[in-house]
NUSE-135466 format. One record per residue: residue in three letters; x, z, y of N, C-alpha, C in turn. Coordinates in steps of 0.2 Angstrom, whole numbers, padded with zeros to 4 digits, always signed. Example, Ala and Ser with C-alpha at 12.3 -4.5 7.8 and 13.67 -1.06 7.14 Angstrom:
<pts>
ALA+0066+0039-0028+0062+0039-0022+0066+0039-0016/SER+0064+0035-0011+0068+0036-0005+0064+0039+0000/
</pts>
This chain:
<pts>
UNK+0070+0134-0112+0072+0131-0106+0066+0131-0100/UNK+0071+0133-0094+0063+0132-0087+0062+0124-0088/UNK+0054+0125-0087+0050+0120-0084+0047+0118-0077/UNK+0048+0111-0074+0052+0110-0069+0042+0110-0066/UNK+0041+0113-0063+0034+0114-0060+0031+0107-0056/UNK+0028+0102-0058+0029+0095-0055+0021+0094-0053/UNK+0022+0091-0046+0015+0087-0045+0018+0081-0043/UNK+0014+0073-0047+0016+0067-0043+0009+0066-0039/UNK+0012+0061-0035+0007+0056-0029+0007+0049-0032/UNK+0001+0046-0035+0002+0039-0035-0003+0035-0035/UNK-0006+0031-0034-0011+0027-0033-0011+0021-0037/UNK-0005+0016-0037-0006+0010-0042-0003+0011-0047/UNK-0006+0006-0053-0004+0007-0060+0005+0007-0063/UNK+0006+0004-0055+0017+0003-0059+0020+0010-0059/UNK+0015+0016-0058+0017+0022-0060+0015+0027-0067/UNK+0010+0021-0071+0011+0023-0078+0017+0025-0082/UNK+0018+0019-0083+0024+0021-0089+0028+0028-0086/UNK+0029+0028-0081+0034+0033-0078+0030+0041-0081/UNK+0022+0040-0079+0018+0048-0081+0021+0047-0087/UNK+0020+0044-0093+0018+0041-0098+0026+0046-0101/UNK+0031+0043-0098+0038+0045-0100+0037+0054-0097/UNK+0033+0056-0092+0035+0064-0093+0032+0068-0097/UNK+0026+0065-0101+0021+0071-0105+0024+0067-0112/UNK+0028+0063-0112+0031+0058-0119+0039+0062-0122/UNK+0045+0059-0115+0051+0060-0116+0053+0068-0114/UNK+0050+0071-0107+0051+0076-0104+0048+0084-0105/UNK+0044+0083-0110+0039+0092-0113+0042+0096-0111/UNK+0046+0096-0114+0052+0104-0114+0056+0105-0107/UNK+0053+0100-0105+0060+0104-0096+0053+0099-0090/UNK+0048+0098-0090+0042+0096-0087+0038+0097-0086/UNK+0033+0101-0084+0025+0103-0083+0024+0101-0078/UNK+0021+0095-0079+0014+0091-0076+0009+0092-0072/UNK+0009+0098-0065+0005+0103-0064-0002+0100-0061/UNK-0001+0094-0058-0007+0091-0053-0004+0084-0052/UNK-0008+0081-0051-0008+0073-0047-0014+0070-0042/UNK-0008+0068-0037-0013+0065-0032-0014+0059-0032/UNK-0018+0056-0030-0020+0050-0029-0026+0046-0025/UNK-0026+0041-0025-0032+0037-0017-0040+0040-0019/UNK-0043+0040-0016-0050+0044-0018-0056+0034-0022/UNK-0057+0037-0023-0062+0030-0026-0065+0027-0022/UNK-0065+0020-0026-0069+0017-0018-0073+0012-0021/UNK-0077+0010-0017-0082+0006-0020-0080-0001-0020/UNK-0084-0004-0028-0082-0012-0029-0088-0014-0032/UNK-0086-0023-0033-0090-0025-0038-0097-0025-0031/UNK-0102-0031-0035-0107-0031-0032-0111-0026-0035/UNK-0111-0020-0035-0115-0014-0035-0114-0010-0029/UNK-0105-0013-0026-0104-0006-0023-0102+0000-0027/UNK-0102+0001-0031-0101+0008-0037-0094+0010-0035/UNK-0093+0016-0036-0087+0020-0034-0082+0018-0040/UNK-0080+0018-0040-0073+0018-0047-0066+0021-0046/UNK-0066+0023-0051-0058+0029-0051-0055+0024-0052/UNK-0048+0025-0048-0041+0018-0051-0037+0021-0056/UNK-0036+0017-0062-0029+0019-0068-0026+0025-0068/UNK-0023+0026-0061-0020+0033-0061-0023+0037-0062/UNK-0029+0039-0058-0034+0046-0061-0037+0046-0068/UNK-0039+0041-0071-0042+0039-0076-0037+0042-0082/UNK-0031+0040-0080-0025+0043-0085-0025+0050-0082/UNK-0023+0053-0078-0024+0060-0078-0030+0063-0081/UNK-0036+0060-0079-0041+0064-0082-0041+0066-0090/UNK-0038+0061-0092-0038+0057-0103-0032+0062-0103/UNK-0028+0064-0097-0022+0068-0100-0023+0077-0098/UNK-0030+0079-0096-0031+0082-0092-0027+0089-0087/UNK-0023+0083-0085-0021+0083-0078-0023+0084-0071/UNK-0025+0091-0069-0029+0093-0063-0028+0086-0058/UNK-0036+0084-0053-0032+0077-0052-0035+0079-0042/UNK-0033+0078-0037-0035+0079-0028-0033+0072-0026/UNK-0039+0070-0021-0039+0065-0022-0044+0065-0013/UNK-0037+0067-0009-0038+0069-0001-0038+0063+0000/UNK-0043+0061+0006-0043+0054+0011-0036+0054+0014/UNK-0032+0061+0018-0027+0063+0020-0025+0069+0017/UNK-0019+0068+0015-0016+0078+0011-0016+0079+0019/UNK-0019+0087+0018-0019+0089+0024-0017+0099+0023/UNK-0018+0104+0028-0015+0108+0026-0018+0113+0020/UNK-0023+0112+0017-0026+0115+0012-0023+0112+0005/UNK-0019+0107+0007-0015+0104+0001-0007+0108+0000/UNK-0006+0109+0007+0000+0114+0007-0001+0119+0003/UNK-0008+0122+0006-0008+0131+0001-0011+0128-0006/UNK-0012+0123-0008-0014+0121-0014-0007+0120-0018/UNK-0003+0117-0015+0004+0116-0021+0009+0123-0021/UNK+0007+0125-0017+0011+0132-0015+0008+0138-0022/UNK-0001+0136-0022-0003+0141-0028-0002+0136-0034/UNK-0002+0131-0035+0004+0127-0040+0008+0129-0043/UNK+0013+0134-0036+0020+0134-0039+0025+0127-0039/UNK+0021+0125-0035+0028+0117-0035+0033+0117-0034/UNK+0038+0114-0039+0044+0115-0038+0048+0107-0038/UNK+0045+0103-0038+0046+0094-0039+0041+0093-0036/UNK+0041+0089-0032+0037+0084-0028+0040+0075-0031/UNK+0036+0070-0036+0039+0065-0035+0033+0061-0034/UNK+0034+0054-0030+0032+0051-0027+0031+0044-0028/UNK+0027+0039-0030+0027+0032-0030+0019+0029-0029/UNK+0021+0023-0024+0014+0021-0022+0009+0023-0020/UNK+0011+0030-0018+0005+0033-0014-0001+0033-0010/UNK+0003+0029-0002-0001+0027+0004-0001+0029+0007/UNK+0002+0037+0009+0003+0040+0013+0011+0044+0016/UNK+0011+0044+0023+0017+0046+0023+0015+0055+0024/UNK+0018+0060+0021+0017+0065+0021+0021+0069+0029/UNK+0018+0075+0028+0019+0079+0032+0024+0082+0030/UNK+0027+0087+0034+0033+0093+0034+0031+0095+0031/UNK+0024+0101+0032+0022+0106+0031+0022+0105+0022/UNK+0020+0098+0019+0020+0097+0014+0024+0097+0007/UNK+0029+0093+0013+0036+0093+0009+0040+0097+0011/UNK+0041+0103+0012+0046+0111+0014+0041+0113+0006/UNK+0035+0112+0005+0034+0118-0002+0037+0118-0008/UNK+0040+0111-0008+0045+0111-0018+0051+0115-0016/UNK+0053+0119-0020+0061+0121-0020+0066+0115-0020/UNK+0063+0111-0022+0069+0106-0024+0065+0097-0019/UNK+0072+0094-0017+0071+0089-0012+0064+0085-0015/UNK+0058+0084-0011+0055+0078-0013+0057+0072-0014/UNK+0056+0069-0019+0055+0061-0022+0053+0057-0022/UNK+0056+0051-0019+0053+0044-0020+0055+0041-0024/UNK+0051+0035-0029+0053+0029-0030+0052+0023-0029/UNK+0054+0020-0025+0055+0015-0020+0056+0007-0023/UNK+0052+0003-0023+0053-0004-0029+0056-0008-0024/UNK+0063-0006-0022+0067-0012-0020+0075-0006-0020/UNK+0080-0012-0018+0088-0009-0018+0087-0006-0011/UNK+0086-0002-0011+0086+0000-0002+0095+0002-0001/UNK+0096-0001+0006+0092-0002+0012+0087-0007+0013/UNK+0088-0014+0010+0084-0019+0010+0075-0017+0007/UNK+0071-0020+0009+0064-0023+0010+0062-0015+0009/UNK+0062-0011+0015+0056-0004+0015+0052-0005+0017/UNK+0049-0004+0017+0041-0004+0018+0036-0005+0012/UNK+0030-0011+0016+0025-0011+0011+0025-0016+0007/UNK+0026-0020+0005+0026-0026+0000+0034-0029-0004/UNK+0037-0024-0005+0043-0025-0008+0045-0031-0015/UNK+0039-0030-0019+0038-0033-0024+0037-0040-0022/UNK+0033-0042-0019+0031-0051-0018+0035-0053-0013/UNK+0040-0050-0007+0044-0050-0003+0051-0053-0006/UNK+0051-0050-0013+0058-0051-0018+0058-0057-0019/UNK+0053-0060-0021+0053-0065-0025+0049-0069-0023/UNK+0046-0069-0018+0045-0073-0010+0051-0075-0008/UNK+0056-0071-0005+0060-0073-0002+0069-0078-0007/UNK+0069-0078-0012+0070-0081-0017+0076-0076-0020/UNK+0076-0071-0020+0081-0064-0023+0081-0065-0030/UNK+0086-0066-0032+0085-0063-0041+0089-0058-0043/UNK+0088-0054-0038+0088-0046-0040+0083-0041-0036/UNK+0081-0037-0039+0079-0032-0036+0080-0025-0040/UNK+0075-0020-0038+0076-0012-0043+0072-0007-0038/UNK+0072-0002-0041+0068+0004-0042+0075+0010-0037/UNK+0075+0012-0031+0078+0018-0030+0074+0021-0027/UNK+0078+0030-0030+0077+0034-0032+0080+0039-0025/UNK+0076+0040-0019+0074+0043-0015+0074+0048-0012/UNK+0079+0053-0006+0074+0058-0004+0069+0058+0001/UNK+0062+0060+0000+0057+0058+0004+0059+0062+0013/UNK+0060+0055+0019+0060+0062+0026+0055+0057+0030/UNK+0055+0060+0034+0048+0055+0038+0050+0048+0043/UNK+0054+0046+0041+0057+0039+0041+0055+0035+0035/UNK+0051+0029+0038+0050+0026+0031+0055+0022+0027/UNK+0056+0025+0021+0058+0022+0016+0067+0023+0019/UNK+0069+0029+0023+0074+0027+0025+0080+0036+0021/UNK+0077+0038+0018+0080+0047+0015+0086+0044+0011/UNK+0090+0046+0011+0098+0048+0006+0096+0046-0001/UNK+0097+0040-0005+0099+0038-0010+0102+0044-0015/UNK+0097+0045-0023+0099+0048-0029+0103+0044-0032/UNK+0098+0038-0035+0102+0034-0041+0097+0028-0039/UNK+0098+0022-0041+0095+0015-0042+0096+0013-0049/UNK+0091+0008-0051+0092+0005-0058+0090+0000-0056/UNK+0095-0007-0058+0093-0016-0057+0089-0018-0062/UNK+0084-0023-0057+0080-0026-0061+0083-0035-0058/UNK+0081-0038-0064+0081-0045-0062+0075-0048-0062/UNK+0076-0053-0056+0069-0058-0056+0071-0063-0059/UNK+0067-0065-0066+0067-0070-0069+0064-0078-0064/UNK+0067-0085-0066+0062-0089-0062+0056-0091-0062/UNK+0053-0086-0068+0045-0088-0070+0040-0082-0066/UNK+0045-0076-0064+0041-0069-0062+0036-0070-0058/UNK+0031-0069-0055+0025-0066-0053+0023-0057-0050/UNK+0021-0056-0045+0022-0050-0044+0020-0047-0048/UNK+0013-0049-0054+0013-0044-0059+0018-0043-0065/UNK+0021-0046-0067+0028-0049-0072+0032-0042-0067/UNK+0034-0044-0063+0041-0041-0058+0038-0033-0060/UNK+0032-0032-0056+0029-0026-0054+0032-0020-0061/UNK+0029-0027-0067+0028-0022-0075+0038-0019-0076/UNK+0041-0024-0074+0048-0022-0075+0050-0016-0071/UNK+0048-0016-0065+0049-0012-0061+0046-0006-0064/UNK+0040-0004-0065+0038+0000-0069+0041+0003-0075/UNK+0044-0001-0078+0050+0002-0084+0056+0005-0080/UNK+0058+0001-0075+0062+0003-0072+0065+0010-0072/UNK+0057+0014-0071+0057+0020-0066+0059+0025-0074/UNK+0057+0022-0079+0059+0029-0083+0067+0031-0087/UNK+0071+0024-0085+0077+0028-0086+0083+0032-0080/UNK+0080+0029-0075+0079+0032-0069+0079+0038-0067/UNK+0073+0041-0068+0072+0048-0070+0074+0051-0075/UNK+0077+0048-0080+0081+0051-0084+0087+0055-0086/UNK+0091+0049-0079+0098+0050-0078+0097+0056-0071/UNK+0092+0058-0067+0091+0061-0063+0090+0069-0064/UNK+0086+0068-0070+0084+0075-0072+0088+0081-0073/UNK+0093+0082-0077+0100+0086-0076+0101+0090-0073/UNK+0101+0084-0063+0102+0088-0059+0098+0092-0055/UNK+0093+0088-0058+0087+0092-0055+0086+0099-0058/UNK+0086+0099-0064+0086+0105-0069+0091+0110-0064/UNK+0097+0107-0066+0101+0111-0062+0102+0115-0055/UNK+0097+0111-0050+0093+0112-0044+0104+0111-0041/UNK+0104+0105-0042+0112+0100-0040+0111+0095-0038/UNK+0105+0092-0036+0106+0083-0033+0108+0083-0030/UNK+0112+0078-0031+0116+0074-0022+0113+0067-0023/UNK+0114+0067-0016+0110+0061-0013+0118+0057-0008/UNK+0115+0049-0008+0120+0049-0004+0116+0042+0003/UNK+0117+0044+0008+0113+0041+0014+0114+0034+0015/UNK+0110+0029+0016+0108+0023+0016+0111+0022+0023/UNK+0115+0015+0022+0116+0012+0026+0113+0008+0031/UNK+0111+0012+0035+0107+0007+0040+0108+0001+0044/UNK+0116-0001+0044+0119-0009+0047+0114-0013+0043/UNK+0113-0009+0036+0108-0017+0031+0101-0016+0029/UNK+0100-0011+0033+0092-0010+0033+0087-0016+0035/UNK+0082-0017+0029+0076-0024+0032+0070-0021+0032/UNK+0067-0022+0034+0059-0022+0033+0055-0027+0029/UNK+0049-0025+0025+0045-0031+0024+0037-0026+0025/UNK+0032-0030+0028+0026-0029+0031+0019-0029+0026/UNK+0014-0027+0028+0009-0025+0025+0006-0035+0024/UNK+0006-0036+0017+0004-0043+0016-0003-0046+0019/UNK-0007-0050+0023-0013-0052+0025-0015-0058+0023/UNK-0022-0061+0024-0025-0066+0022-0023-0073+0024/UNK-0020-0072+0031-0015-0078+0033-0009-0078+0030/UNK-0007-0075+0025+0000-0074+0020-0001-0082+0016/UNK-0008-0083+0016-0008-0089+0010-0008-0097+0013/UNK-0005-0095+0019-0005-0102+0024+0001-0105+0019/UNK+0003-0112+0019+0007-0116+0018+0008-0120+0022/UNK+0016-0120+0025+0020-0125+0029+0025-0130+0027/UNK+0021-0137+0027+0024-0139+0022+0031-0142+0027/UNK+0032-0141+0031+0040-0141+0035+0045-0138+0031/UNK+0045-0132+0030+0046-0126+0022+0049-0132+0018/UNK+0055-0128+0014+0056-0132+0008+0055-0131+0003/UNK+0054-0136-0001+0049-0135-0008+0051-0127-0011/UNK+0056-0126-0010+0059-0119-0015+0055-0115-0011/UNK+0055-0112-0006+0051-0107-0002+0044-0108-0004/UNK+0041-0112-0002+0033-0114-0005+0033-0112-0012/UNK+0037-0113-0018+0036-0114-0023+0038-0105-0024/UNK+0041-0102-0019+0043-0094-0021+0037-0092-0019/UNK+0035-0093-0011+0028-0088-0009+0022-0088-0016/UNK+0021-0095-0019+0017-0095-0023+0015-0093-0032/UNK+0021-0090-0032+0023-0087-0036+0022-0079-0037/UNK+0022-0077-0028+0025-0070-0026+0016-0070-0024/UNK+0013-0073-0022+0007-0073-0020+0001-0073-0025/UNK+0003-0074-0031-0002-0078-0036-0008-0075-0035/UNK-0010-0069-0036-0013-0066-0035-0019-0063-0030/UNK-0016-0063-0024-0018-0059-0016-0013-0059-0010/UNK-0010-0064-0005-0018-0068-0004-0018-0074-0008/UNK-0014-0076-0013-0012-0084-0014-0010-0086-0008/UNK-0010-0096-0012-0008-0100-0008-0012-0105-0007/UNK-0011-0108-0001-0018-0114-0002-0019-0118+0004/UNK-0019-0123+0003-0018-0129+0010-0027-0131+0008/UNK-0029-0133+0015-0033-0140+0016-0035-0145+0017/UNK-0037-0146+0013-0040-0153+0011-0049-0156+0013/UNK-0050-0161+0013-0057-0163+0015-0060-0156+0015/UNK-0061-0154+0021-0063-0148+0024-0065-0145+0019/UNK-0060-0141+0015-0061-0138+0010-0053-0133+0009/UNK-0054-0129+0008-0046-0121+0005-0045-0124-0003/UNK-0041-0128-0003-0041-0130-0007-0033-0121-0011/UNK-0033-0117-0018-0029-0114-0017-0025-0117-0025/UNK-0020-0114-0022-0010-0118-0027-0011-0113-0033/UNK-0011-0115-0039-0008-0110-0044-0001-0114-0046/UNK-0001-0112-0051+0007-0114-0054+0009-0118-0051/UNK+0016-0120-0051+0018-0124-0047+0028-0126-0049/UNK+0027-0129-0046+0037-0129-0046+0040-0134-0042/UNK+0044-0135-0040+0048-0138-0035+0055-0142-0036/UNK+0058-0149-0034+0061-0153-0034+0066-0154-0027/UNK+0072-0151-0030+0075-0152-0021+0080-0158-0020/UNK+0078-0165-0023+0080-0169-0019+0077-0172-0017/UNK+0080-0175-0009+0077-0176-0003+0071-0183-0005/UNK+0068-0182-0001+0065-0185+0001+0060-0190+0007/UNK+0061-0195+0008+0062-0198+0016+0055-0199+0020/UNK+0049-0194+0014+0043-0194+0018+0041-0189+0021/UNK+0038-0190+0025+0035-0182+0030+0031-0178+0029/UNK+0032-0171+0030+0031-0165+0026+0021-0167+0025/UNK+0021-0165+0021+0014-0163+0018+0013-0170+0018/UNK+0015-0175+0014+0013-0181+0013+0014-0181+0003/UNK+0008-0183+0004+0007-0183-0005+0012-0189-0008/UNK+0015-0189-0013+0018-0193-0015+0014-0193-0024/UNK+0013-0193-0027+0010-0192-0032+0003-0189-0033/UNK-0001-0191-0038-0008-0188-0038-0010-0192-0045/UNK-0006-0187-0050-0006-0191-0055-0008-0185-0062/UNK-0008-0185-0067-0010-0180-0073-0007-0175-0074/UNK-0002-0175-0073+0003-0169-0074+0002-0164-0068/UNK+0002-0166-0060+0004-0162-0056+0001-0167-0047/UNK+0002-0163-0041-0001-0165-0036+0008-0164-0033/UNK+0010-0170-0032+0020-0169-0027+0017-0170-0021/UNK+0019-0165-0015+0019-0165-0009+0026-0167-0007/UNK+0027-0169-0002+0033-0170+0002+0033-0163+0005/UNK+0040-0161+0007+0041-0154+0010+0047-0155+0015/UNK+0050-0152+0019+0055-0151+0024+0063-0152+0021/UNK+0061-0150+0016+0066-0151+0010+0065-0152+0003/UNK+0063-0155-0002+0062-0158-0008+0054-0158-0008/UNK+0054-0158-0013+0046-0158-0016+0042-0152-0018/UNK+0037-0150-0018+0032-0146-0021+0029-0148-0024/UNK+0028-0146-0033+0024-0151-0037+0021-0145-0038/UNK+0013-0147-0039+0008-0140-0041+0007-0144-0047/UNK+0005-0139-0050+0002-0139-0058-0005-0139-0060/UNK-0007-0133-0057-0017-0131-0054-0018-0130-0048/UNK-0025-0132-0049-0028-0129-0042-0034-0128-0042/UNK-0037-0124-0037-0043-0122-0038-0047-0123-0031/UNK-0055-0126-0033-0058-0126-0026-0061-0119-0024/UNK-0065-0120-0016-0067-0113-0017-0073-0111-0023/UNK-0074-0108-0024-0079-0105-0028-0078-0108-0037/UNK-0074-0110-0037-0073-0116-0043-0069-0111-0049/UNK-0066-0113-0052-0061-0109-0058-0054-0112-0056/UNK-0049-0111-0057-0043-0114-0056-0041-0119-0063/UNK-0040-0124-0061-0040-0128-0066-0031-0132-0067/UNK-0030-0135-0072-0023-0140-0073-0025-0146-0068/UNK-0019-0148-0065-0019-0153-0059-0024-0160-0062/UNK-0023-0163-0068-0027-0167-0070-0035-0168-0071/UNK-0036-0163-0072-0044-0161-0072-0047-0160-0066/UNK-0042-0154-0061-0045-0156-0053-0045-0163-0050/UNK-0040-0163-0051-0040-0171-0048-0046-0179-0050/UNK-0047-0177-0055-0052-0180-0057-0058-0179-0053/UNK-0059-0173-0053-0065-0170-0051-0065-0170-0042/UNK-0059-0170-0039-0059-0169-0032-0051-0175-0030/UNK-0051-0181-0031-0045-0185-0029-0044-0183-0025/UNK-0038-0185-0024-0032-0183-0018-0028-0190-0017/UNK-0028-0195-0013-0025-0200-0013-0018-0199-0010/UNK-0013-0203-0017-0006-0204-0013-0008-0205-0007/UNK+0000-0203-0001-0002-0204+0005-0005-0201+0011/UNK-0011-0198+0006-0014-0193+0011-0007-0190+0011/UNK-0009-0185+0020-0005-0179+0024-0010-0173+0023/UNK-0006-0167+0020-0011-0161+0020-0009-0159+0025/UNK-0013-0153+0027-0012-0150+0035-0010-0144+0034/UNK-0003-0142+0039+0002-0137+0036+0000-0133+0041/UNK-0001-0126+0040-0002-0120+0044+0005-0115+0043/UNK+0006-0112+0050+0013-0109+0050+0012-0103+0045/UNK+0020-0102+0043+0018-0095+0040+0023-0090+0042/UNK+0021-0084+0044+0024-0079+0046+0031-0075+0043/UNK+0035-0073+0046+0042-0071+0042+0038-0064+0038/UNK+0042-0064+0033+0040-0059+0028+0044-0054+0029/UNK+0049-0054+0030+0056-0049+0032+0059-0049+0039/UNK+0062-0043+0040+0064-0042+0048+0069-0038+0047/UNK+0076-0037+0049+0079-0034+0051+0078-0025+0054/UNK+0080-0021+0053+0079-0013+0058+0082-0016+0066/UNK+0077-0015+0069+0079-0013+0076+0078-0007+0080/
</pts>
């Protein structure tokens, strides 16, 4: 049987399992011709260059690996002397060029970690479960130069559990992609995919996540506060001020009967948890961490940094994470 002449683009790890499943489940109808990915960057108080997961796995699978600041046109005649015939796509960081995507025989590939039309863009994952969804999924995309907006293959649904964390969600979504590609290949083989084109009346955006993401407004109802922080745990997190201090939110959970006190008014400050008063119910946090500190159980912080019932913590707006196509 022909083997389908393949180079992916990917930069974060939720594209593991996925290689993992071509050089695993698909040998006999797959070759693995090259992978691209972000070039290294420097971390860590050395500054030191370091390869991200992707590379590191192509290298251990030796896997030809390009790793352009921009694919540009030396990349065109680079996949063309490849012989590419698949182009597939996930997390990359770049929107690609024509000239690049005209060289596979067969329609370039995305896959996209949300149900599109809804949340294209850049932060799909904390977006889902930020904005309080308990579904989301992986489709399966033709790449055009509209972002995230190509003719639909196939989708596979994931759910968001109420404990999930973008890293939790992420790791699912990453399974997601290999039955996916599974049910897809056939027609690939066949060089027969149909695609069927997205609805744009329900097209949403969600946006590139920033440092002001971790603002909390305790006008917000404790469910909202209680999704951001869960969606955020991570980067930027969450986190109010207190005696002139960023004080930042780990675990957390939330109570939505009302309550006749004014947002950001502490109602508790006791072993178990720090209850906020909110716009609607409560936000109970669990931990919390100062700057420079570890993130500890509510109990021990607060030993260590009271918080008296009654204090008002001070609420900073927070910006819509989703938008509408206009």
């Amino acid at each position: 049987m022909h083997k389908l002449r393949t180079v992916f683009m990917g930069s974060d790890p939720i594209v593991l399992p996925l290689l993992e499943s071509l050089l695993r489940d698909h040998a006999d109808t797959i070759s693995l011709v090259g992978l691209y990915t972000q070039p290294d960057r420097r971390q860590g108080r050395g500054m030191k260059l370091h390869e991200n997961p992707v590379k590191s796995w192509a290298l251990a699978h030796g896997i030809p690996v390009r790793q352009p600041d921009k694919p540009g046109e030396e990349d065109v005649q680079w996949l063309r002397d490849a012989g590419c015939e698949l182009l597939l796509v996930m997390a990359y960081g770049h929107l690609l060029r024509d000239a690049l995507l005209n060289v596979p025989r067969l329609p370039p590939l995305n896959f996209h970690a949300s149900l599109l039309p809804e949340l294209r863009g850049a932060s799909p994952i904390e977006t889902a479960i930020a904005t309080g969804r308990r579904q989301t999924g992986v489709t399966l995309m033709r790449i055009v130069r509209r972002m995230d907006a190509g003719a639909a293959m196939d989708r596979e649904l994931v759910d968001i559990a109420p404990d999930d964390c973008r890293e939790s969600l992420a790791a699912k979504l990453a399974s997601a992609c290999v039955p996916l590609f599974a049910r897809a290949l056939p027609a690939l083989l066949a060089g027969e995919p149909r695609f069927v084109e997205q609805d744009e009346s329900r097209a949403t955006y969600c946006r590139i996540l920033e440092k002001e993401d971790s603002n909390l407004d305790f006008a917000a109802s404790a469910k909202e506060l209680h999704e951001r922080s869960r969606a955020f745990r991570i980067w930027p997190g969450t986190a109010f001020d207190y005696a002139g201090q960023r004080i930042r939110v780990g675990n957390s959970s939330y109570d939505e009967a009302p309550t006749p006190h004014a947002p950001g008014t502490v109602l508790e400050s006791g072993k178990d948890a720090l209850s906020v008063a909110t716009g609607r119910g409560t936000f109970v946090i669990h931990f919390l961490q100062r700057p420079g500190g570890k993130m500890l159980p509510a109990a021990d912080f607060l030993r260590g940094m009271p918080i008296a019932p009654g204090s008002v913590l001070e609420s900073r707006p927070m910006k819509a994470l989703e938008r509408l196509a206009t």
